[in-house]
C-alpha positions in Angstrom: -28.3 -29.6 18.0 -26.5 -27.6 20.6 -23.5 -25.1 19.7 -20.2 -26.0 20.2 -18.9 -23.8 23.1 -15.9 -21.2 21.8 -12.5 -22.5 23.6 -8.7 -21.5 22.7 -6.2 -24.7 22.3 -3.7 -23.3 25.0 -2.2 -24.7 28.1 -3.4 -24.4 31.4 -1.1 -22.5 32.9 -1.4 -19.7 30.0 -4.1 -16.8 31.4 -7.1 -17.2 29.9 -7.7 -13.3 29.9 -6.2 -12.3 26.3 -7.2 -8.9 25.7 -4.1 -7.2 26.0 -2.4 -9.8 23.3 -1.8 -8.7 20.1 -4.3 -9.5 17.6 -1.6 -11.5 15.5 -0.8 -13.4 18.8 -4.1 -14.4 19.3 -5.3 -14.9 15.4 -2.5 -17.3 15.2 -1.7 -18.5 18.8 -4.7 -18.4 21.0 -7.8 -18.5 18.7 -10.9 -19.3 20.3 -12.1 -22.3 18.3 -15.1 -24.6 18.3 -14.9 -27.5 21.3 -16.1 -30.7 19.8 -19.0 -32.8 20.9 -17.3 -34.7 23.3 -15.8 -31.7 24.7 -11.7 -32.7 23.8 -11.7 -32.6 20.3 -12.1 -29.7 18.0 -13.6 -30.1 14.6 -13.8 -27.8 11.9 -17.0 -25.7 12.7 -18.2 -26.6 8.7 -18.5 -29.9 9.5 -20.4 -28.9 12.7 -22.6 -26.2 11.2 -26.3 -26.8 12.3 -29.1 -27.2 9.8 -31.6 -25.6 11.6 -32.4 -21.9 10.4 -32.2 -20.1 13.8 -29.5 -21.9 15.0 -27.4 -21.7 12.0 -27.6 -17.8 12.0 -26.8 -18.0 15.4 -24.1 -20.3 14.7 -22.6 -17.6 11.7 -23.0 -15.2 13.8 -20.4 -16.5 16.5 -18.1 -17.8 13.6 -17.5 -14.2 12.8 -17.7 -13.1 16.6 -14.4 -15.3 16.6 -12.6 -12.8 14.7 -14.1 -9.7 15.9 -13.1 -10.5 19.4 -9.7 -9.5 18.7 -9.8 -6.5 16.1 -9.5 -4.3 18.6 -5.7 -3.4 18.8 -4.6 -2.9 22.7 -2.9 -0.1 23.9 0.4 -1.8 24.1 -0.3 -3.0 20.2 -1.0 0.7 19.2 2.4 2.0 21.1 4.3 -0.7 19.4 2.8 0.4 16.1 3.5 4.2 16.5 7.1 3.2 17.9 7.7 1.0 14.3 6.5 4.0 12.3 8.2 6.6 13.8 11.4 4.2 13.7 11.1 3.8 9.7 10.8 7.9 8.9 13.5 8.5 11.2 15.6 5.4 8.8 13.9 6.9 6.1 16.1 10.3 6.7 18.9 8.9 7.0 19.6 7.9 3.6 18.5 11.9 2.5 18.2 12.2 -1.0 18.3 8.3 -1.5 14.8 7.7 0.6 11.6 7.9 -1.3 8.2 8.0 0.9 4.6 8.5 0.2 1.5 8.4 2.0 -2.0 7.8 1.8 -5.4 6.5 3.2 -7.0 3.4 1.9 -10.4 4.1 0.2 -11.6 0.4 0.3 -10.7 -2.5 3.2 -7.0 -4.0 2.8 -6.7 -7.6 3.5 -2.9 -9.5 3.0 -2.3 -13.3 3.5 -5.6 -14.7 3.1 -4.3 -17.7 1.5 -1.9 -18.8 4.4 -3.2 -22.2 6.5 -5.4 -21.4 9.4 -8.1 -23.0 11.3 -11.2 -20.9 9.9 -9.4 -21.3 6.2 -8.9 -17.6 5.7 -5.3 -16.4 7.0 -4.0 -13.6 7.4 -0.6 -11.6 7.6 0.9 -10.8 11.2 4.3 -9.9 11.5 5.8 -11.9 14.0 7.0 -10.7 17.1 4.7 -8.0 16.9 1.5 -9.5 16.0 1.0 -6.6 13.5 -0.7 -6.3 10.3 1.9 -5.6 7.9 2.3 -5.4 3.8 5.8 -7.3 3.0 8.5 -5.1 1.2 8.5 -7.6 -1.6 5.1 -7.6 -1.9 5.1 -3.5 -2.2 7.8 -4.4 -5.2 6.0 -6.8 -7.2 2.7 -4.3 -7.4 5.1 -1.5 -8.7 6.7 -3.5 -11.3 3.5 -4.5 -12.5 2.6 -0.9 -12.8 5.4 0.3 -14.4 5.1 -2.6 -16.6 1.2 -1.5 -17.6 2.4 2.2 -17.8 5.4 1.1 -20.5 2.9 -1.2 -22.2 0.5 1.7 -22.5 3.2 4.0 -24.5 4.0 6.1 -21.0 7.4 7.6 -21.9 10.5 7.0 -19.9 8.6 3.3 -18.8 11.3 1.2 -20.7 11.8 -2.3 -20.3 15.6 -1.2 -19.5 14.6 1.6 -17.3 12.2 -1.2 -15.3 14.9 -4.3 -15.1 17.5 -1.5 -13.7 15.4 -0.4 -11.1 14.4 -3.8 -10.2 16.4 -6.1 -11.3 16.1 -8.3 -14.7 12.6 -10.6 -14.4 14.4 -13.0 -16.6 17.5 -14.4 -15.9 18.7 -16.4 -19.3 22.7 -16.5 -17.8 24.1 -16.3 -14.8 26.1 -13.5 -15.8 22.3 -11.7 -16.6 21.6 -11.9 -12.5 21.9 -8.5 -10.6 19.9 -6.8 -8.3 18.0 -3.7 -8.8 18.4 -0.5 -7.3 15.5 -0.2 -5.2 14.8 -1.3 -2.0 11.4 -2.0 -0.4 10.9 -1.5 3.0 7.6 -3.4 4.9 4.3 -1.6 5.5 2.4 -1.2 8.6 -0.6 0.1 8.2 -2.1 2.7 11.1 -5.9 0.7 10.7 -9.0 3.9 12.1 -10.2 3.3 14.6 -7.2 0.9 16.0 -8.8 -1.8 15.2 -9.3 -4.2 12.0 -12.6 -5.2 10.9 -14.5 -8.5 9.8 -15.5 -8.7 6.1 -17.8 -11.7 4.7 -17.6 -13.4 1.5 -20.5 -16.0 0.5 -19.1 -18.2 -2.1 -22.1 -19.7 -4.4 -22.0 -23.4 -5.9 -20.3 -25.1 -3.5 -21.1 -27.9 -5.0 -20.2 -27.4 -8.4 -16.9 -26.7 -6.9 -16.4 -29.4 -4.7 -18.1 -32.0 -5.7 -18.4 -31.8 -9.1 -22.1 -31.2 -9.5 -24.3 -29.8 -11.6 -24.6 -25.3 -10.5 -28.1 -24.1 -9.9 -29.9 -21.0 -8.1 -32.0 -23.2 -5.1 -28.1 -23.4 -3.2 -27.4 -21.6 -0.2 -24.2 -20.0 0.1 -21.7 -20.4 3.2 -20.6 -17.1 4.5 -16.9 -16.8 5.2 -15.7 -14.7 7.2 -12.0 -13.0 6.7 -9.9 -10.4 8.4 -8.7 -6.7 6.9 -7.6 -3.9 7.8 -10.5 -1.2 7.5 -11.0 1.7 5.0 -9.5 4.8 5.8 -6.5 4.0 7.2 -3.1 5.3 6.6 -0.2 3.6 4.8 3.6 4.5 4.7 5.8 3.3 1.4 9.4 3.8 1.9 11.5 3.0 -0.4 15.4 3.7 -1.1 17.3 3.9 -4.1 21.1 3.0 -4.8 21.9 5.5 -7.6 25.3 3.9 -8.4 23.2 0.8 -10.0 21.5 3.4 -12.7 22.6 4.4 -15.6 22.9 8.0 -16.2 19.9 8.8 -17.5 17.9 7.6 -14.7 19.8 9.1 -11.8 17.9 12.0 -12.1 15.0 10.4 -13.0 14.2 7.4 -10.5 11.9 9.4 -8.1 10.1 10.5 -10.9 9.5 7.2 -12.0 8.8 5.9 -9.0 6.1 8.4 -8.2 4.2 7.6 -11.0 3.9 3.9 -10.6 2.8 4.3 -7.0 -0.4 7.0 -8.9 -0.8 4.0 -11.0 -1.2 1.3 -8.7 -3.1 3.1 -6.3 -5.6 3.8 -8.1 -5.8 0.5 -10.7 -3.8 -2.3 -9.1 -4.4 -2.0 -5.4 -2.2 -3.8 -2.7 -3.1 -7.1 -1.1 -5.6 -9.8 -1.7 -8.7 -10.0 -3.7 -7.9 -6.4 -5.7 -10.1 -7.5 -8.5 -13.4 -6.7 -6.3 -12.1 -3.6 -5.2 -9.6 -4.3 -2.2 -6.7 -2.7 -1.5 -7.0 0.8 -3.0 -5.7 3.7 -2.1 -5.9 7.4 -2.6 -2.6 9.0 -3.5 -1.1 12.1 -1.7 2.1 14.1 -2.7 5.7 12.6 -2.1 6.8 13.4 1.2 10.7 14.2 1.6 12.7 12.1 4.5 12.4 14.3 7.1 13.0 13.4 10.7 10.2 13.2 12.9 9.6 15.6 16.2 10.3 14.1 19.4 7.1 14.0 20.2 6.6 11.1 17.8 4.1 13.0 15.3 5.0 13.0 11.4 6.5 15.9 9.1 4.1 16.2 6.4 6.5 18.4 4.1 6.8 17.3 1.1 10.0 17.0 -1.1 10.3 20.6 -3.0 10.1 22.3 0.6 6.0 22.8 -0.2 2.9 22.6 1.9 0.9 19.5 2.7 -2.0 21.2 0.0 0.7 20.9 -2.9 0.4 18.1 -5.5 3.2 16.6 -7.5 2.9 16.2 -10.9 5.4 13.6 -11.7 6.2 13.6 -15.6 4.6 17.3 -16.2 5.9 19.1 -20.0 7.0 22.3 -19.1 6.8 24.8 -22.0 8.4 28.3 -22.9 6.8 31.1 -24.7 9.9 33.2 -26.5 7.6 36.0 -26.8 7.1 36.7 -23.4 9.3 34.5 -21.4 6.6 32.5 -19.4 6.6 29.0 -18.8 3.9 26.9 -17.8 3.3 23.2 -16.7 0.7 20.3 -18.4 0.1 17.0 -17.1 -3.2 14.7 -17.5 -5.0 17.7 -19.7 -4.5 20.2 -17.1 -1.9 23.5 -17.5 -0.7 25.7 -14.6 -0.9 29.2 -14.6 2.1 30.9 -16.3 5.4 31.9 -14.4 6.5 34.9 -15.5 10.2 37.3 -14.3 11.7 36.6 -11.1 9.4 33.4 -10.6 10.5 32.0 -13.9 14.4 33.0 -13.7 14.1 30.8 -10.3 12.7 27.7 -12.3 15.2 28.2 -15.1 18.0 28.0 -11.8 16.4 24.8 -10.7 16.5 23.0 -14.0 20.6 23.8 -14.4 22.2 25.0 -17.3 21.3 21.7 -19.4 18.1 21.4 -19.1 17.6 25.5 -19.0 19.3 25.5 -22.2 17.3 22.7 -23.7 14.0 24.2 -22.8 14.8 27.7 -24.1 16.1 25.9 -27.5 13.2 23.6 -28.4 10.4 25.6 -26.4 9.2 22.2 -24.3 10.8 20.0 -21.7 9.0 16.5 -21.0 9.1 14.2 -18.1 9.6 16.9 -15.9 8.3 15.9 -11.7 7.2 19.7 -10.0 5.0 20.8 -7.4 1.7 22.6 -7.9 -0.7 23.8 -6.2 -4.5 24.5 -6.2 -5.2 28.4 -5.4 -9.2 28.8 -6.3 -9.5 28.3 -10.1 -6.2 28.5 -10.5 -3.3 26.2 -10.7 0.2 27.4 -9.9 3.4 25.9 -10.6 5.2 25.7 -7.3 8.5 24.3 -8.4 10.6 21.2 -9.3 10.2 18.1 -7.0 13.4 17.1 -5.6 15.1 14.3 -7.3 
């Protein structure tokens, strides 16, 4: 059986040479399919999968060399990019105190929109114009409601059911009255893939036939290899989000960022963002809170963080601070570990960032929980830095 030649479906008057398209433009656009047999029609390359052995690897080997054609991002894809980034931290700053943004580097692929309709059966998202791999803002929403909806059904405090529907909106909507928005808004991720370039990932689904066809599973099948799209490991990921304080309550003016923080520890490391989490994609290592600051004009990113620390600091989002009467010092604990106490000057200075109420509180019943501050690892020790901005 002779292989189907690789073709894309566009007009003639379109150039054929595509490497300077986006790779959303050409995933979704100008795909180089399989040409039929009689050299007009194009047929789903399952159907047209040879039986032989060594043609049939060949064969799986150009079904994913469809897709790695076009992970390379061009240059004018990769300026585009940068441009949209820089464009959202500059945004970012201008809501000041309201704009929350973290950062971090995937440890695993990241794949997004596998289940939208596409000639090889595995989609994937592009953001049109751009032709961009992108995370949708709602989808960013829905993973940190499910964490903070794990973290309040594992006894975390502050993780209310109240605390949740006010920051984003009631789930449940039993009257009409009941509907209102929530205070958080969540922006759309690009992700900055290594390399500049996505990668191919395979998945060899067993028992076709069971599946399909309703037979009987057993070991002597052969799986078909599917190939999909993703972003690759190690690749960098903005979350912006802002807050409307006016729709909180009180109590959670202060303590939204806080909050918010926590869930995004949460689901990086135990929900994951995107498709097919359950086997591992989509995860992400966590780094500190960064503060909206603008960018340089040279387009590169301000890596301060929101107390006015270094890059090395760490937040620790719902630390107990605690007070010994004796001698004055206070110290931080979160997740079993304690800072190193803060003693005079270093302590009046926390005592002046908590206010009056909280000062007051913490001097009265010798411990103050839920508490977001900034540490830092200094050899063996770890030092308590300061309150995170809230």
């Amino acid at each position: 059986m002779a292989l189907p030649q690789r073709i894309a479906a566009i007009p003639g008057f379109i150039p054929k040479d595509l490497k300077d398209a986006a790779p959303g433009h050409r995933f979704q656009l100008y795909l180089e399919h399989w040409q039929g047999a009689n050299g007009n029609a194009f047929e789903p390359y399952k159907k047209s999968r040879p039986q032989g052995k060594d043609e049939r690897a060949v064969f799986d080997r150009e079904c994913a060399g469809v897709l790695r054609d076009l992970c390379a991002l061009p240059p004018s894809s990769l300026n585009v990019l940068k441009g949209i980034r820089s464009r959202q931290q500059a945004l970012s700053a201008h809501h000041g105190a309201n704009a929350f943004r973290i950062s971090t580097t995937s440890t695993a692929p990241f794949a997004t929109g596998l289940g939208n309709e596409h000639p090889i059966e595995n989609g994937f998202a592009f953001l049109t114009p751009y032709g961009l791999p992108y995370l949708a803002g709602s989808g960013v929403k829905g993973i940190l409601r499910r964490a903070m909806q794990e973290l309040r059904d594992d006894g975390v405090d502050a993780f209310t059911s109240e605390a949740i529907n006010a920051l984003f909106g009631p789930e449940i909507i039993n009257q009409p009255q009941d509907a209102q928005r929530g205070a958080l808004d969540f922006w759309d991720v690009f992700p900055n893939p290594a390399g500049g370039r996505l990668v191919v990932e395979i998945m060899t689904p067993h028992h076709g036939g069971y599946y399909q066809k309703d037979e009987t599973p057993h070991d002597s099948g052969a799986p078909v290899p599917v190939s999909f799209l993703a972003v690759p490991a190690k690749s960098q990921f903005d979350f912006h989000v802002v807050c409307q304080p006016k729709r909180l309550p009180a109590s959670l003016q202060n303590q939204w960022r806080a909050l918010l923080d926590r869930a995004f520890q949460h689901a990086f490391e135990w929900v994951g963002f995107g498709a097919k989490t359950s086997v591992g994609y989509g995860a992400m290592a966590a780094i500190a809170t960064q503060a909206p600051t603008r960018p340089p004009s040279d387009g590169t990113s301000n890596a301060q963080t929101a107390s006015g620390t270094s890059p090395a600091a760490q937040v620790w989002p719902t630390a107990k601070l605690t007070l010994n009467p004796s001698t004055g010092e206070i110290k931080a604990s979160f997740d079993g570990k304690t800072t190193a106490g803060l003693k005079g000057p270093d302590a009046d200075r926390l005592r002046t960032e908590l206010g009056e109420e909280r000062a007051n509180k913490l001097k009265k019943n010798k411990e103050l929980k839920g508490i977001s501050v900034a540490i830092e690892q200094q050899g063996n020790n770890v030092v308590l830095k300061g309150l995170m901005a809230s």
